[in-house]
Residue, then its C-alpha position, 0 to 999 in steps of 0.5 A: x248664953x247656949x249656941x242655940x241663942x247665940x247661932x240665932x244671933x248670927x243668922x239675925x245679924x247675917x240678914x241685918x246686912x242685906x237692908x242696909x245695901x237695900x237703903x243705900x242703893x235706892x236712898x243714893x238713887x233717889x237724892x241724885x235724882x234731885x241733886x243731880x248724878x255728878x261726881x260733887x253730889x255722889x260724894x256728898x251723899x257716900x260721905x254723909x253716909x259714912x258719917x252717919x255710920x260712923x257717928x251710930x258706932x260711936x252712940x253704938x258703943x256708949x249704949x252697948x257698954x252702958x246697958x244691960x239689955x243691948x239684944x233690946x236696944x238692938x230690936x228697937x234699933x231695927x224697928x226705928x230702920x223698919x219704920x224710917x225705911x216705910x217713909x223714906x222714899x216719899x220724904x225724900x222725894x218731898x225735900x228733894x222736889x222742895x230742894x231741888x237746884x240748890x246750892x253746894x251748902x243747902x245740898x250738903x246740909x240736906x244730905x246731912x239732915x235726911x241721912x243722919x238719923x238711918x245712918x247712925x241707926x245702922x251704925x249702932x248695930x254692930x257694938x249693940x249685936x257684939x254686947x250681946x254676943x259676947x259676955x267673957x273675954x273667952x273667945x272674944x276676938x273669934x266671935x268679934x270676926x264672926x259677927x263682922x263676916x257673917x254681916x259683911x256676907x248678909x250685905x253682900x247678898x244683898x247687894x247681889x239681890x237688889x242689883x239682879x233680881x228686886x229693883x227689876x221687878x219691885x222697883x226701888x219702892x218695893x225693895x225699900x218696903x222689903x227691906x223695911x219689913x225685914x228690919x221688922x221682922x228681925x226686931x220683933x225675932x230679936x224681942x222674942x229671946x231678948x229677954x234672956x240676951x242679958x248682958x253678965x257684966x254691969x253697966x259700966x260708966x263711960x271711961x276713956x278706952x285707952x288706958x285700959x287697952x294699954x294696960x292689956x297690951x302689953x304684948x305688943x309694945x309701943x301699940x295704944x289705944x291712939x294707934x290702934x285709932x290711926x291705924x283704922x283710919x288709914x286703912x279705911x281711906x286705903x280701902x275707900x281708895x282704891x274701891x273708887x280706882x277699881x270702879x274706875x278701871x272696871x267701869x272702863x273694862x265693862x261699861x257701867x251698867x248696873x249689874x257691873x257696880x253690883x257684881x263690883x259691891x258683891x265681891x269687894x263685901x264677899x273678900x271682906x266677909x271671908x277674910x274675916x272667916x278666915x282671921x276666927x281662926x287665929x285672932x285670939x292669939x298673939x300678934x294681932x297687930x302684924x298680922x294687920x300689917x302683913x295684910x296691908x302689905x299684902x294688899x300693896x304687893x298684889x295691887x302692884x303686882x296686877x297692874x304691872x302685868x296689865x300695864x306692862x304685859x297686855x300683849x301676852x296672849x290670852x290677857x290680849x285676848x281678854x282686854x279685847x273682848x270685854x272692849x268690843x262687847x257693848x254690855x255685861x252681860x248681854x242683854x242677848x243671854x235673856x233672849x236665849x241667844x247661847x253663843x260664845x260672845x253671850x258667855x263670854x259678856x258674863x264670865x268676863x264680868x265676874x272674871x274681872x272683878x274676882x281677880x282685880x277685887x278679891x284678893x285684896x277685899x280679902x286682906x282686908x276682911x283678914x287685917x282689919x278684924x285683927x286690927x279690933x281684936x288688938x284694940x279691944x282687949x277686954x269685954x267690959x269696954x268693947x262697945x266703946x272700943x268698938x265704936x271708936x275703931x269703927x268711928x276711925x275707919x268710916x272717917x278714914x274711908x270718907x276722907x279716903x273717897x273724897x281725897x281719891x275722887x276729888x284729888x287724885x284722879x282730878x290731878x294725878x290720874x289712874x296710874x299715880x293715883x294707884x301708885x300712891x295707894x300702893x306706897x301707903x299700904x305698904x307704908x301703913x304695914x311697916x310702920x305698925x310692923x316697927x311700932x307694935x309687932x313682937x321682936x321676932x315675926x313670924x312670916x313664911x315659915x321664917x322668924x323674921x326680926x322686926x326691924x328686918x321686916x319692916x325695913x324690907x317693907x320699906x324697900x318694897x314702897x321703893x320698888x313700887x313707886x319706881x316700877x308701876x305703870x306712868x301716866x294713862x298705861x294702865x287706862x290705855x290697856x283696859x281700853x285695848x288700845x296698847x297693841x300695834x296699830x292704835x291711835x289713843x287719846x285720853x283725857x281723865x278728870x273727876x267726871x270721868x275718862x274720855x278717849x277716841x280711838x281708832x285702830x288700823x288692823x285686826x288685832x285678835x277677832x274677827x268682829x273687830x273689823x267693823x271698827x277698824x279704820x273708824x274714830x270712836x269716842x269713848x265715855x267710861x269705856x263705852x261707845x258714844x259714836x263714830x268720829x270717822x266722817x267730815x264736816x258735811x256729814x257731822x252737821x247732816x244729823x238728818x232725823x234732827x234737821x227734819x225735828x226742826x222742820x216741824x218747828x215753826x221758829x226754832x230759835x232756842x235749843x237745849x242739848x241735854x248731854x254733848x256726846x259725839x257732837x252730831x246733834x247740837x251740830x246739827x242745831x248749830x247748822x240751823x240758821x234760824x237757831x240763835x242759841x244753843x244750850x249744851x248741859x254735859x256731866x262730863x268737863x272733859x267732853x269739850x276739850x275732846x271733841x274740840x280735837x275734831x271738826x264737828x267739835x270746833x264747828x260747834x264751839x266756833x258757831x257763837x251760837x252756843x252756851x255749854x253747862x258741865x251739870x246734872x240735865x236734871x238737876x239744871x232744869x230743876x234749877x233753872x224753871x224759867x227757861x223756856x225752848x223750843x226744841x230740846x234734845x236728848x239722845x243719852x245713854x243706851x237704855x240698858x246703861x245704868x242711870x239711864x231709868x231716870x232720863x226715860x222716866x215720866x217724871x222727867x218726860x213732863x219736866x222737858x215738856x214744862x220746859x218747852x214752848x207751846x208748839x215746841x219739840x222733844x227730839x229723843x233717841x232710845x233703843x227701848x222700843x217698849x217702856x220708855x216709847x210708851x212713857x213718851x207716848x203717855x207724857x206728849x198728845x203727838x209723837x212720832x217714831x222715826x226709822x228704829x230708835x229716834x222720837x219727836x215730841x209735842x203738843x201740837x200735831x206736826x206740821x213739816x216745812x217741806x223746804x226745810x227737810x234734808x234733801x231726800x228725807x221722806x217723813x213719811x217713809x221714815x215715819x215708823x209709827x205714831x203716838x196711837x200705835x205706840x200705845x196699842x204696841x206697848x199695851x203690856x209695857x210699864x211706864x218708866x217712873x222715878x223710882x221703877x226703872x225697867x229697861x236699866x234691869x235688863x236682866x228681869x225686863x220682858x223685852x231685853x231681845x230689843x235692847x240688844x246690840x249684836x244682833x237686832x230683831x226686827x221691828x215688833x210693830x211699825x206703820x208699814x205692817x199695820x197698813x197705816x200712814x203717819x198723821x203727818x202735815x207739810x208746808x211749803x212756801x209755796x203752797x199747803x198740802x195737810x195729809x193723813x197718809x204716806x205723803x212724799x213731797x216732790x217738785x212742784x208741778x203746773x195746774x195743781x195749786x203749786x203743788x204735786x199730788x202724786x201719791x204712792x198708789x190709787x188707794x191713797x190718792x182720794x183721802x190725800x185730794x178730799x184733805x187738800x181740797x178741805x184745806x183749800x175751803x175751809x179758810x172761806x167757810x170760817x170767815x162765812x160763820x164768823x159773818x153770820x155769828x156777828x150777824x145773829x148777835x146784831 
């Protein structure tokens, strides 16, 4: 083949990689809407996944070695992506609404059956693409890290475009049509030359690959085809492993929006594809397979040393500094950086979040992206076996890196925590390392300059693993440093599990900002790093959740309430406090919340109530579940709007599921800091709805008639009211609505109206009642008497001659329409029952 053919080749599979992070980030969005976000549904679908590519390698390499024409499978391959991509989405949605609450077995199979087919298509690629590239031996460990790299870096630009600049504006429907066409293009450019990418070696029948990598690796004694094998699926449950702690520990240090896992998938695939650069140049030469296991070293030796330094040495200055900052600050980046509001604090929001995830991720991806290209090149010695060889190294280390992910996230974390989790993964690179050194490296090993004896190397590897278990970091030093809660001062607590990291803490001091005195003296409780309140106030003021309280005043008998998410434990003791609420239903994600919050007073007061029925479950998944439960009021006040996952609580697709849910005359109680698509998407799901002050909203079908007597003492509805379904709609006329699958405010970085997602520095209301010159349609009862208004009504004390009521309005320009309103009500009970006589009377 000329380098003309063979660069286009490349370029083909360096654009393959992009589609796939397409399929994998809108597929596992999707069947979590469905199956629900929890840790249990994430690592199925991440599992089944990787059981799919690994199951495609497999297939991959028999068909590459069996064929003669593997550029034509390879455009077919493509096309049958394309095509499968078109349909994906509404299949999913399909099975997923047919499917949805099922149980943990129907939800594994189903997983397994949508994602096999893909899967597998995507794992075939690579021993198709590498049968077509390469036809001798010559070269043939070069061109293998070649075709990884370029792949590896296509993926990652991928990742960095779907995350930053598709789903923002295509939503995850236009992207996945994007990535389809793609993969069409690709196949018809790939059946343009694929009639002279003809394979110069037969077809040759499929024999086991061991014996002839035996034969071949002579070089490197004790190495077979079987080693060769355990090696991959170790490194790859190490490298899933410590992806899983890595997000872990980021998702703590930049609070989980979805620019944050992006940048995280960017750099991990951007270490991998440049190692693997960097391997091309001595891959073809003896030692392949020390030079995997000095990468695996490697990886455990900076893993061990980072930690140790954030562990150990978070009071040095600078990295003091460092950990405070990115605590303090709210999101990464800012949401202000939109806006145009260029200040040190907006910078630093965006500088921190590559910061970090260059120093924690790249060195090690890049070990990895070195190590593993060579451990192929070790088991793939000849051209006339490479698709099976291939595919079963492939196969090995997708399967390593399920069990890996799996073992880590349900095991590791759930019963050792961050820190000996990492200690573990740390001891079983450099254990992996020193035993391929002892068992498959030459007897003198080239390192630093130096010709170290094998035994030497790998026994000094050993006595690092030793070092490693003793020194690094015990239990919650790591997680109490990136929470910058190891300085003078602080007061942590820290409960971990497989659902996540939960903390409150609280410090007496300043301790390197000025910023930071807004949160001195105060408790907050912390999710995943992120803020989710302040625990600095008594009982009295827990259970005074006044926008709540005045929700349930306009409903007529709350006597069932379902709290969609715990979080600080304000709203549902609010419900609680309700003597005409009888049950409160509490379904949170998170197991860990509880046993937090019941530290506290508001926490006890709720659990202690008898009142309430707490769930760890998806809201969503629950409901779907659960369709014949029915409430009268339902809460929901989830994460920020600009939090990732927060699209799919915001959408109308869920909206018209709570309002299913609720009785007729019920309530949604919601808070949201968009102030633009997702009040529109409540306003376009609910006939009534009103905004309360900045960020609360209550919905129903009924129009809203308020128990005056039931009001927090002082709460004026109307003075509070800051706009109405009407208005909400006339502001919002530019605002798409949240869907499913067209998250808005989620993509902060390309939504029109980022400036109001901000948490520094807010702007002003864009639009309320007071600068219209309008009143809230509002009506209060009272057991003493109705008043039914249109206008700015402010109950008072009652007062003699007016029907038990005080008419006192704001000014004379208010006065009339409020009278005419109480006088209709007053007469139009008599003038019913007038027409009612007169229509019997008409039918006699």
């Amino acid at each position: 083949m000329d380098r003309a053919k063979e660069r286009i080749l490349f370029v083909i599979f360096f654009l393959a990689g992009a589609p796939a992070l397409i399929y994998q980030v809108a597929w596992q969005r999707v069947l979590k809407l469905y199956f629900g976000v929890d840790i249990y549904s994430t690592a199925i679908i991440v599992s089944t996944f990787l059981l799919g590519l690994g199951l495609g390698a497999l297939v991959g390499g028999i068909l590459a070695d069996r064929s003669r024409r593997p550029g034509f499978w390879y455009a077919l391959v493509e096309m049958a992506m394309g095509g499968f991509g078109i349909i994906s989405l509404p299949l999913f949605a399909a099975v997923g609404t047919a499917l949805a609450g099922a149980s943990l077995g129907w939800m594994i199979a189903t997983d397994f059956l949508l994602l096999l087919i893909p899967t597998s298509l995507m794992g075939m690629t690579m021993p198709l693409m590498c049968r077509a590239v390469i036809h001798d031996d010559a070269r043939l460990g070069r061109k293998l890290a070649g075709l990884y790299a370029v792949n590896t870096l296509g993926a990652a630009v991928g990742a960095v475009l779907t995350c930053y600049v598709l789903i923002g504006p295509l939503g995850l429907d236009g992207a996945t049509w994007l990535a389809a066409a793609l993969n069409i293009g690709l196949a018809f450019v790939m059946l343009g030359i694929g009639s002279s990418v003809v394979s110069s070696l037969p077809a040759v029948a499929r024999r086991p690959v061991a014996r002839s990598v035996v034969r071949n690796a002579d070089s490197e004694p004790g190495l077979s085809y079987r080693g060769v094998l355990i090696a991959a699926m170790a490194s790859g449950a190490i490298a899933l492993g410590f992806e899983v702690i890595w997000y872990r520990v980021i998702g703590c240090l930049l609070h989980g929006t979805v620019y944050v896992f992006g940048t995280l998938l960017f750099f991990y695939l951007l270490g991998l594809g440049a190692g693997s650069l960097a391997a091309q140049r001595s891959i073809d030469k003896p030692g392949a397979a020390a030079r995997f296991a000095w990468a695996q070293i490697g990886i455990g030796v900076y893993s061990l040393i980072l930690f140790c330094v954030i562990g150990y040495l978070s009071w040095l200055p600078g990295l003091k500094h460092a950990l405070v900052a990115s605590t303090l600050l709210s999101f990464h980046p800012a949401p202000e950086l939109v806006s145009g509001r260029i200040n040190a604090v907006t910078l630093y929001s965006a500088f921190d979040l590559i910061g970090w995830n260059m120093l924690i991720l790249f060195v090690p991806t890049f070990l990895m992206g070195y190590g593993f290209p060579n451990l192929i090149r070790a088991g793939s010695r000849s051209v006339e076996q490479l698709g099976n060889s291939l595919g079963g190294i492939y196969f090995a280390n997708i399967v390593g890196s399920a069990v890996g992910s799996l073992a880590v996230g349900f095991v590791g974390v759930q019963f050792l925590g961050t820190e000996h989790t990492l200690r573990v993964l740390i001891v079983a690179a450099i254990a992996v390392g020193a035993i391929t050194l002892w068992r498959a490296a030459p007897a003198r090993i080239p390192a630093l300059g130096l010709q170290l004896p094998r035994r030497a190397a790998a026994g000094g590897a050993l006595a690092l693993m030793g070092i490693a278990a003793l020194v690094f970091p015990g239990a919650t030093r790591v997680l109490r440093a990136i929470h910058a809660a190891d300085q003078p001062g602080v007061e942590f607590i820290v409960h971990e599990d497989r659902t996540g990291v939960v903390a409150l803490r609280m410090q007496t001091g300043r301790i390197a900002f000025s910023q930071e005195d807004r949160i001195v003296g105060r408790w907050r409780l912390l999710i995943d790093g992120a803020s989710h309140g302040s625990l600095d106030h008594g009982l009295d003021e827990a259970g005074s959740e006044v926008e709540l309280t005045a929700a349930l005043a306009a409903v007529e008998s709350p006597r069932r309430v379902l709290c969609i998410g715990l979080g600080d434990g304000l709203i549902c003791n609010a419900a609680v406090a309700d003597e005409r609420v009888e049950e409160v239903v509490i379904v949170e994600l998170n197991s860990g919340l509880k046993d937090m919050l019941c530290r506290t007073e508001q926490g006890r007061a709720i659990f202690e109530s008898g009142k309430v029925r707490f769930i760890v479950d998806d809201g969503r998944r629950w409901l779907l579940a659960n369709p014949g439960e029915r409430f009268d009021v339902i809460t929901m006040f989830p994460l920020h709007a600009a939090h990732a996952g927060s699209g799919a609580l915001y959408s109308a697709e869920f909206a018209r599921l709570m309002h299913q849910r609720l009785t007729p005359g019920g309530a949604l109680y919601s808070r949201t800091q968009d102030l633009y698509c997702s009040a529109r998407t409540l306003a376009a799901e609910f006939p009534h709805v009103l905004r309360i002050d900045r960020s609360v909203y209550v919905a129903s079908d009924r129009e809203f008639t308020f128990d005056a007597d039931r009001l927090p003492a002082g709460f004026e509805v109307a003075a509070r009211v800051t706009a109405d379904r009407d208005l909400i709609l006339d502001g919002t006329a530019g605002a798409r609505i949240n869907r499913d699958l067209r998250p808005n405010s989620e993509y902060y970085l390309t939504y029109p109206y980022a400036r109001y997602l901000a948490t520094l520095d807010r702007d002003p209301l864009p639009f309320s009642l007071a600068a219209v010159g309008r009143a809230a349609p509002i009506s209060m009862r009272s057991s003493v008497g109705i008043l039914a208004s249109a206008t700015d009504v402010r109950p008072a004390p009652p007062r003699a001659g007016a029907g038990g009521m005080n008419l006192g309005f704001v000014g004379p320009s208010t006065a009339w329409p409020g009278i005419t309103a109480y006088l209709i009500s007053q007469i139009r009970p008599a003038a019913d029952d007038l027409l009612v006589r007169l229509a019997a009377a008409r039918s006699r």
